[in-house]
C-alpha positions as CSV (number, residue, x, y, z in Angstrom):
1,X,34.1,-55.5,8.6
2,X,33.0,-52.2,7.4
3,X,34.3,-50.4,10.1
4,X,37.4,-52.0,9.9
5,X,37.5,-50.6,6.3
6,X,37.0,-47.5,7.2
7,X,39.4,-47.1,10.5
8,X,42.0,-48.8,7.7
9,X,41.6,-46.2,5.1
10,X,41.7,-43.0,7.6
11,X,45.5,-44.5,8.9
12,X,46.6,-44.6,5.1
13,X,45.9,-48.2,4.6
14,X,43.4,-47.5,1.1
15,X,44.6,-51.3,-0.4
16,X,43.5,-53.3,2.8
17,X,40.3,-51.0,2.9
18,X,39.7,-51.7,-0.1
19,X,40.4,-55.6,0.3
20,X,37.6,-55.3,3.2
21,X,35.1,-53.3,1.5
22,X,34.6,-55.9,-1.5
23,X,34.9,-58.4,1.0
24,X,31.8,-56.6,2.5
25,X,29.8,-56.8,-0.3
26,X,31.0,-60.5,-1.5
27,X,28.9,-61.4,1.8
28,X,26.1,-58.8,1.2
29,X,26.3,-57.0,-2.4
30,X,22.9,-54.8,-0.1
31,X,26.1,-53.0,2.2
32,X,25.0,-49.4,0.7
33,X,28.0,-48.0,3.0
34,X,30.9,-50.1,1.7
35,X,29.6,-50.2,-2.2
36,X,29.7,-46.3,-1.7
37,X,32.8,-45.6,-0.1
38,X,34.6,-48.2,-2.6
39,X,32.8,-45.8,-5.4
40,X,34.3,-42.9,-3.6
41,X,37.3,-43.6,-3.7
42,X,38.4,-44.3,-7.1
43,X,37.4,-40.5,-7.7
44,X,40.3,-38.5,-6.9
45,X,39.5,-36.2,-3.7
46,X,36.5,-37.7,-2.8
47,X,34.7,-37.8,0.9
48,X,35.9,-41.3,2.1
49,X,35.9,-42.9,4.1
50,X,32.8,-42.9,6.8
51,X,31.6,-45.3,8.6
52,X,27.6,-44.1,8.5
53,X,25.3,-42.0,6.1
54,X,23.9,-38.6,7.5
55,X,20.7,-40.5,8.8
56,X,22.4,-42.5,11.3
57,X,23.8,-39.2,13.0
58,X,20.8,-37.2,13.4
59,X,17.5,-37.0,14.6
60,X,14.5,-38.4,12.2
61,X,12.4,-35.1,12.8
62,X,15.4,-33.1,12.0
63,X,16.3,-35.0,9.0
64,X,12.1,-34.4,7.9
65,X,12.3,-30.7,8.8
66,X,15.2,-30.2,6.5
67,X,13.7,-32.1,3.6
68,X,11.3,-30.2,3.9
69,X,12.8,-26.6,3.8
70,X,14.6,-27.8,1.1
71,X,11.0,-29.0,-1.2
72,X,9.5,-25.2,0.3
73,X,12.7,-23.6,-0.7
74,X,15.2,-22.5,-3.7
75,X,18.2,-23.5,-1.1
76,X,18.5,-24.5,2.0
77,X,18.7,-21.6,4.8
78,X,21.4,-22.6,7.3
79,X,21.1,-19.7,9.3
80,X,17.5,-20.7,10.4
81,X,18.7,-24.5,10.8
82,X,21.3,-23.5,13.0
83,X,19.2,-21.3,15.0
84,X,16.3,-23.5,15.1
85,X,18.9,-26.3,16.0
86,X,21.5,-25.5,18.4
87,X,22.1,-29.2,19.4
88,X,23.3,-30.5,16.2
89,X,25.8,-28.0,16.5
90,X,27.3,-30.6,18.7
91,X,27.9,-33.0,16.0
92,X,29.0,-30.5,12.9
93,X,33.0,-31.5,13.6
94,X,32.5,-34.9,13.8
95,X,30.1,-34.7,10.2
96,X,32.9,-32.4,8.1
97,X,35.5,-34.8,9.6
98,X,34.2,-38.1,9.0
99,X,30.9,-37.7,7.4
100,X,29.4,-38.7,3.7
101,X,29.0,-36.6,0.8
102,X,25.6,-34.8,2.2
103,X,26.9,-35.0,6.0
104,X,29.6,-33.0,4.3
105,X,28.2,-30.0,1.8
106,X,25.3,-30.2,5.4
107,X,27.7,-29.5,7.9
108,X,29.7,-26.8,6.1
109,X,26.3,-24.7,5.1
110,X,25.3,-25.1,9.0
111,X,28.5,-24.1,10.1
112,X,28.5,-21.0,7.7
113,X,24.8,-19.8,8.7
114,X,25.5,-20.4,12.9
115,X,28.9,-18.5,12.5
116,X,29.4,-18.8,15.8
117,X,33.4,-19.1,17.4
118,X,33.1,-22.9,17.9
119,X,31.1,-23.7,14.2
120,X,33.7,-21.5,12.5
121,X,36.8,-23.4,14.8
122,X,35.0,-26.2,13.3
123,X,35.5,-25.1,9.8
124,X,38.8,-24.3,10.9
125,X,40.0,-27.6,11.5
126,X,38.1,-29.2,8.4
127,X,39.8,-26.9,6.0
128,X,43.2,-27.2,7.4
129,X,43.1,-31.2,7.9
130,X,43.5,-34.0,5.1
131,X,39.3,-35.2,5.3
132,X,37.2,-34.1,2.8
133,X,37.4,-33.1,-0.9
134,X,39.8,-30.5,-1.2
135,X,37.3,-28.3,-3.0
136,X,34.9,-28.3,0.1
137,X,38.2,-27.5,2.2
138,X,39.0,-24.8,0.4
139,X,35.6,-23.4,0.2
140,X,35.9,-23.2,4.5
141,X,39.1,-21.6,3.7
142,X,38.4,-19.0,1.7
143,X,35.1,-18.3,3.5
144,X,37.3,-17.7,6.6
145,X,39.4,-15.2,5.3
146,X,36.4,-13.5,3.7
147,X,35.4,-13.6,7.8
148,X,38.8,-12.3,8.6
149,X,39.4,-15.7,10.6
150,X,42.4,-16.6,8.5
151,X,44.8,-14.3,6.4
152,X,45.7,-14.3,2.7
153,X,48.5,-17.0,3.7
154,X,50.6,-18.9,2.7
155,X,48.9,-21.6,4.4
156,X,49.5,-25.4,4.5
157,X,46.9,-26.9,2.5
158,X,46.3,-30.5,1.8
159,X,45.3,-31.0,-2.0
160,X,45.7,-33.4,-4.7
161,X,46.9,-36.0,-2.3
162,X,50.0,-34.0,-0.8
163,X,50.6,-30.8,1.4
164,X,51.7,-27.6,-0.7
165,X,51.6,-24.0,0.1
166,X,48.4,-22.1,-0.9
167,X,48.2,-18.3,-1.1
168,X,44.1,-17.0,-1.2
169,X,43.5,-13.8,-2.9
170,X,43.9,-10.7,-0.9
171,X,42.4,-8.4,-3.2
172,X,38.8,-7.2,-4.2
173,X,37.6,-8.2,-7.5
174,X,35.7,-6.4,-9.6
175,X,34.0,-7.1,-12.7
176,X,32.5,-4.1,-13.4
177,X,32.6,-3.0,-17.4
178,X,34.8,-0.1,-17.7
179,X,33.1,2.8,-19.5
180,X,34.8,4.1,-22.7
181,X,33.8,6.9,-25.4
182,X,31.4,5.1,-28.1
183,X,34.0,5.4,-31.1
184,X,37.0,3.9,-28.7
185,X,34.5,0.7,-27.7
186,X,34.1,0.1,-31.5
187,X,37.5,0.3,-32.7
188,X,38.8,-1.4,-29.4
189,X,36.2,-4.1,-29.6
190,X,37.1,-4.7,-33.5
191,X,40.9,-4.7,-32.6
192,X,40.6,-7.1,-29.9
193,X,37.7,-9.8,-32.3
194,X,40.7,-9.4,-35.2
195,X,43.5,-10.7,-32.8
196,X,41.3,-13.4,-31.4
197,X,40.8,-14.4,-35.2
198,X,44.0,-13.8,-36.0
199,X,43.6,-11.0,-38.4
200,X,46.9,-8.9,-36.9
201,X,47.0,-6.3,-39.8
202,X,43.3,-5.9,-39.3
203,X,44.0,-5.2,-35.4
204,X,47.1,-3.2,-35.7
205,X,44.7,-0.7,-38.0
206,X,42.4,-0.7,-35.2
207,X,44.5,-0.1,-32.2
208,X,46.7,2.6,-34.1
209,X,43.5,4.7,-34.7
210,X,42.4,4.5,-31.7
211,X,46.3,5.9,-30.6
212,X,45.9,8.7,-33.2
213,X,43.2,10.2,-30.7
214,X,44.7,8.8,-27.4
215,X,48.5,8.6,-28.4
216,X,49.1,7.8,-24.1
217,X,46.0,5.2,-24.0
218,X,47.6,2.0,-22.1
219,X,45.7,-0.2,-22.7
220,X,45.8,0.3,-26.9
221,X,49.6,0.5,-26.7
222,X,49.5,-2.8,-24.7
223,X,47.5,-4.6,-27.2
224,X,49.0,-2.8,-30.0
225,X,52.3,-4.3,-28.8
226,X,50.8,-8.1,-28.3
227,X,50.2,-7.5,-32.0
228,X,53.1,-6.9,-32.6
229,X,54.5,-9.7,-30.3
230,X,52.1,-12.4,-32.4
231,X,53.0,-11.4,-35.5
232,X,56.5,-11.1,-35.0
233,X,57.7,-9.4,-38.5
234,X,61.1,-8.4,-38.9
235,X,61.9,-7.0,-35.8
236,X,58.6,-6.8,-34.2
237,X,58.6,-8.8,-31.3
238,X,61.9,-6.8,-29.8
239,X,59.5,-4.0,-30.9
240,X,56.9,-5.4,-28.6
241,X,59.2,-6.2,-25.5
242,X,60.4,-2.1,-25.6
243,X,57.4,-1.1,-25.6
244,X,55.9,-3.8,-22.3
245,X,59.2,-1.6,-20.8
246,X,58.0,2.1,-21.6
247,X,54.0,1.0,-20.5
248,X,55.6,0.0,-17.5
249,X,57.9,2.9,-17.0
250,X,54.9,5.0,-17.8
251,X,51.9,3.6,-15.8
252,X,53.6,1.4,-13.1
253,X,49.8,0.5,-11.9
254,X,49.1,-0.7,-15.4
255,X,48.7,-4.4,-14.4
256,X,49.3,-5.6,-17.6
257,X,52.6,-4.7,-19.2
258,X,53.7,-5.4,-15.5
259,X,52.8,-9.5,-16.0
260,X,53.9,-9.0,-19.8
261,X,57.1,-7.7,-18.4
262,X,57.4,-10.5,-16.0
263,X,56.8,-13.2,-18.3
264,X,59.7,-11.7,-20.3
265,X,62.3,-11.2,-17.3
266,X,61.4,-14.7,-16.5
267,X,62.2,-16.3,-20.1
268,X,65.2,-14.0,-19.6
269,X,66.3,-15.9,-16.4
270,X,66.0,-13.2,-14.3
271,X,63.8,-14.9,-11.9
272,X,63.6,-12.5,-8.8
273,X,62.8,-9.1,-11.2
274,X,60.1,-11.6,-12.5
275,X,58.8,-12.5,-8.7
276,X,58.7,-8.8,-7.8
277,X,56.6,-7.4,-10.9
278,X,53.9,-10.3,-10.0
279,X,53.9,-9.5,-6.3
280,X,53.6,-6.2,-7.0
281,X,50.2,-6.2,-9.1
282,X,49.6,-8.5,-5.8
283,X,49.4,-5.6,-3.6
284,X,47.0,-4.2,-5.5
285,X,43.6,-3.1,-3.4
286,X,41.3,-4.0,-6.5
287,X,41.6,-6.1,-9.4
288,X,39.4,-6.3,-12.7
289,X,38.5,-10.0,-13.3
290,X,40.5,-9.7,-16.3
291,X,43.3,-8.6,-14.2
292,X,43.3,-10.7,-11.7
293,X,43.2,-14.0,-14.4
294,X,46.5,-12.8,-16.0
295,X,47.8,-12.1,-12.8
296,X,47.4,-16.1,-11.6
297,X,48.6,-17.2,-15.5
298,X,51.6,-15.4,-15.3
299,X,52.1,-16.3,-11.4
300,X,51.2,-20.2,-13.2
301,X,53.8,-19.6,-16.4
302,X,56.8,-18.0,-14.3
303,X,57.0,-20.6,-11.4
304,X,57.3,-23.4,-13.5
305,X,60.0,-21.6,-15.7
306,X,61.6,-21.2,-12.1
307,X,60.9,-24.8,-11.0
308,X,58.7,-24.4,-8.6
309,X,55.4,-26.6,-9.2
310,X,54.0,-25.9,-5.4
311,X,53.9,-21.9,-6.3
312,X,52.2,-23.2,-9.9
313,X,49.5,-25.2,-7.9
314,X,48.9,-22.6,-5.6
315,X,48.1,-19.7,-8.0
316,X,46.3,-22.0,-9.7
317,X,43.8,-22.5,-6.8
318,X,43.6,-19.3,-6.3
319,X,42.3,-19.0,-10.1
320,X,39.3,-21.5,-9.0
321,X,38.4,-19.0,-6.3
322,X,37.6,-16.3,-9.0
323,X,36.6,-19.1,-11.7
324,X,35.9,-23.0,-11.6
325,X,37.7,-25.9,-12.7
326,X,36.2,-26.1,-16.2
327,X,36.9,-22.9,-17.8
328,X,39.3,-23.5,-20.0
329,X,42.4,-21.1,-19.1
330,X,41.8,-23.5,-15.6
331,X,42.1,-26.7,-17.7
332,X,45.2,-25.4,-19.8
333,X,46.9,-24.2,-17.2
334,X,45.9,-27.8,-15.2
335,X,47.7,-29.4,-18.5
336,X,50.5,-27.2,-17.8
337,X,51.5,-28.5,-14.5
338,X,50.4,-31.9,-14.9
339,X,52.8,-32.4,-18.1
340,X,55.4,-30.4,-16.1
341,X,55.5,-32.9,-12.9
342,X,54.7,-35.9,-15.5
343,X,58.6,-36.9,-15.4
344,X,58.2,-37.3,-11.1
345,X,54.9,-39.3,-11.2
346,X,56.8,-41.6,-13.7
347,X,59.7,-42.0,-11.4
348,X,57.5,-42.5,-8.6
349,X,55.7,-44.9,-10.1
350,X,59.1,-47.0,-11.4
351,X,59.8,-46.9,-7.5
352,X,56.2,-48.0,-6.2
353,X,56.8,-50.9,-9.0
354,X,60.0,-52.3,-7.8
355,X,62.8,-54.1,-8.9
């Protein structure tokens, strides 16, 4: 019955497997496999369905060797498995396809550390199929492009129960503090704690002395002008969209007043101006971190102003690749798009329900 649960629920038919599952356990509340997959599935992209635990695919003296690297080890080295191993190479596709939670996160790591054409054809296929949590498929993803297997994309990526479009980020980022005179790192790092706290009179001070040295400095004229944007006085904010402009018109490269420009020509309507400042700071080489977060916001903020959730859910991946799903700008921007596709879930849902 089990197994019928299982081939059930990998040809789309998640009530009956469901139906056969607790059937499973009303006859033996001991079936570990069906109590597990039936707890897999109520999380959203989870590893079901499979039909048997790691243990039952591979050898007891293999499964004893890599407990034990693991208690002699900080983490698990897969090249040495897979070198060591070469046989359960042979069953790696059929664990990231239809394997548990460890067969899983297992099969990926060996894959990685062999690296050999069929193990990375392997990963291939996982991360481009509709199996597996779509954070483990999009770890094989971006892996292959970091192994030049794949390109930047747009691929076709299963996620959050549907196909969409995925980009993955084509440039290098760096993270590396950028080194500034003593007395500009004061005043810079007071201007920028002021506008956090909203103290704009306080951080307009700080930026302007900083532009009495460095008149040209972009990135004091930028924040200078989100002050001026925030506070909005009298005509400050059309203040603060002239000056995004003349940044731009000044240091094209300035990443910044480019996606502040953007976000403008987009509330503006102009849609394809918007598009084109964002894909330009995509061609960059190399991105500060800082950089490359506005970068996917904006991408996030402008393709739902242009009604286009897919792009939205897309940059938004890309953001987990530099990040993860709990830092907050992730979560808001999560909030975002969820509140944005709310009306067609509820519409759905009205037509799943009936008459």
């Amino acid at each position: 019955m089990h197994l019928f649960a299982v081939a059930h629920f990998r040809m789309g038919d998640k009530g009956e497997a469901e139906r056969l599952w607790a059937a499973c356990l009303d006859i033996d509340p001991n079936h570990d496999d069906a109590r597990q997959n039936l707890d897999d599935i109520d999380i959203e992209n989870g590893h079901a369905a499979w039909s048997q635990k790691i243990n039952k695919w591979l050898p007891r003296p293999f499964m004893e060797a890599m407990i034990k690297r693991y208690e002699n080890s900080t983490a698990l080295v897969a090249g040495d498995l897979a070198s060591d191993n070469p046989v359960v190479a042979t069953v790696v596709p059929a664990l990231l396809d239809r394997g548990d939670s460890v067969a899983r996160e297992f099969a990926l790591n060996f894959a990685l550390g062999d690296g050999t054409p069929p193990m990375l054809g392997a990963l291939k296929d996982f991360a481009f199929s509709d199996r597996g949590p779509d954070a483990l498929r999009h770890k094989a993803l971006t892996t292959l492009k970091e192994k030049s297997i794949v390109d930047a994309g747009p691929h076709r990526f299963y996620s959050r129960g549907s196909w969409t479009e995925i980009k993955l980020v084509g440039f290098e980022i760096t993270d590396e503090p950028v080194e500034v005179e003593p007395w500009r790192s004061e005043l810079l790092e007071h201007g920028y704690w002021a506008m956090r706290e909203g103290e704009l009179d306080e951080a307009e001070e700080a930026f302007q002395q900083v532009l009495d040295r460095e008149p040209e400095c972009p990135s004091t004229r930028y924040n200078l002008a989100k002050v001026w944007q925030r506070r909005q006085r009298g005509d400050e904010f059309e203040k603060a969209r002239k000056e995004f402009r003349q940044i731009h018109a000044d240091r094209p490269d300035y990443a910044f007043a480019a996606l502040a420009l953007a976000i403008d020509e987009a509330d503006s309507g102009n849609m394809e101006i918007a598009k084109k400042l964002i894909g330009n700071v995509f061609q960059s080489p190399k991105l500060h971190i800082s950089e490359a977060m506005m970068l996917l916001t904006t991408q996030v903020q402008v393709a739902l102003l242009d009604d286009d959730p897919d792009t939205a859910e897309s940059a938004l991946k890309m953001m987990c690749q530099i990040t993860h799903e709990d830092d907050p700008r992730v979560i808001q921007l999560r909030e975002k798009i969820d509140l944005y596709r709310l009306p067609e879930i509820l519409s759905r849902g009205q037509a799943d329900a009936g008459p």
